[in-house]
C-alpha positions, 0 to 999 in steps of 0.5 A: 359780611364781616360778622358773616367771616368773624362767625366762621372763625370762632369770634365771640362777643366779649360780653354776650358770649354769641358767636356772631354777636360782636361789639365792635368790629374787632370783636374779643382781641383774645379771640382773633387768629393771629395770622394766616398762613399764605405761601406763594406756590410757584408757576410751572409747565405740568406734565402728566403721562402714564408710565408702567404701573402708574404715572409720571407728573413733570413740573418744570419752571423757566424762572430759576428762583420759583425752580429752587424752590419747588425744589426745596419745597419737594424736597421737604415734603418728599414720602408724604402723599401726593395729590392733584387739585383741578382748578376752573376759575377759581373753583375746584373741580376735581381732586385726585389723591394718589394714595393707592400706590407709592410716589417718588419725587427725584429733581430735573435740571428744570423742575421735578418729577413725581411717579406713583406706581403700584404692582396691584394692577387695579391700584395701578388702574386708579393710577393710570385713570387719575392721569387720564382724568387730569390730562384731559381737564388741563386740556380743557384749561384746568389749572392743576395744583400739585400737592404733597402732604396737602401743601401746594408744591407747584401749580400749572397747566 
């Protein structure tokens, strides 16, 4: 399992030059990542509702310190693109990239709130119809990550 990890990273044994032919199990020390970037995404209650032209997506924290820093994270990565991950048991099961219209994110006293709207009424459809799809599977005991610019911004039910 560990040669099977090493491969996918692009580890190379030092005197064979094979991907997956390594020595020892810390293969070419030149070679290895030097670290991973891991980031603890805060736990929020997520809102999602349709509104005029598009959707509303509410996230809310109880805890004031996992509030601040969505926040900031929001705040950081505001204008980029905003998407919707659908998680099932660790497992993906749907993503909603909102890159048909345009996505505003303002703070709340407990959270945020993200709204992408679009005037072109088909845009706005797509919207309205991510919003449907993702109520209904938080519904079903989804978990949803939200994501701005690819990084997780808060992540609920």
């Amino acid at each position: 399992m560990m040669t099977a990890m090493m491969e996918r990273m692009g580890m190379t044994a030092p005197t064979t030059g094979m991907p997956g032919m390594n020595t020892g199990m810390m293969g070419n020390p030149s070679t290895m990542p030097t670290g991973m970037n891991m980031m603890m995404v805060p736990r929020c209650t997520i809102k999602m509702e349709k509104c005029p032209g598009g959707m509303k997506i509410s996230c809310a924290c109880d805890d004031k310190m996992a509030c601040s820093m969505m926040q900031n994270l929001c705040t950081m990565l505001a204008g980029g693109m905003v998407s919707c991950c659908m998680m099932m048991n660790g497992m993906m099961v749907c993503s909603c990239n909102l890159m048909m219209g345009m996505c505003k994110c303002e703070m709340i006293e407990d959270g945020c709130c993200i709204t992408c709207t679009s005037g072109d009424e088909a845009c706005a459809a797509m919207i309205q119809a991510c919003c449907d799809c993702c109520a209904t599977m938080m519904k079903a005991g989804c978990t949803c990550c939200v994501m701005m610019n690819g990084t997780p911004v808060c992540c609920g039910c």
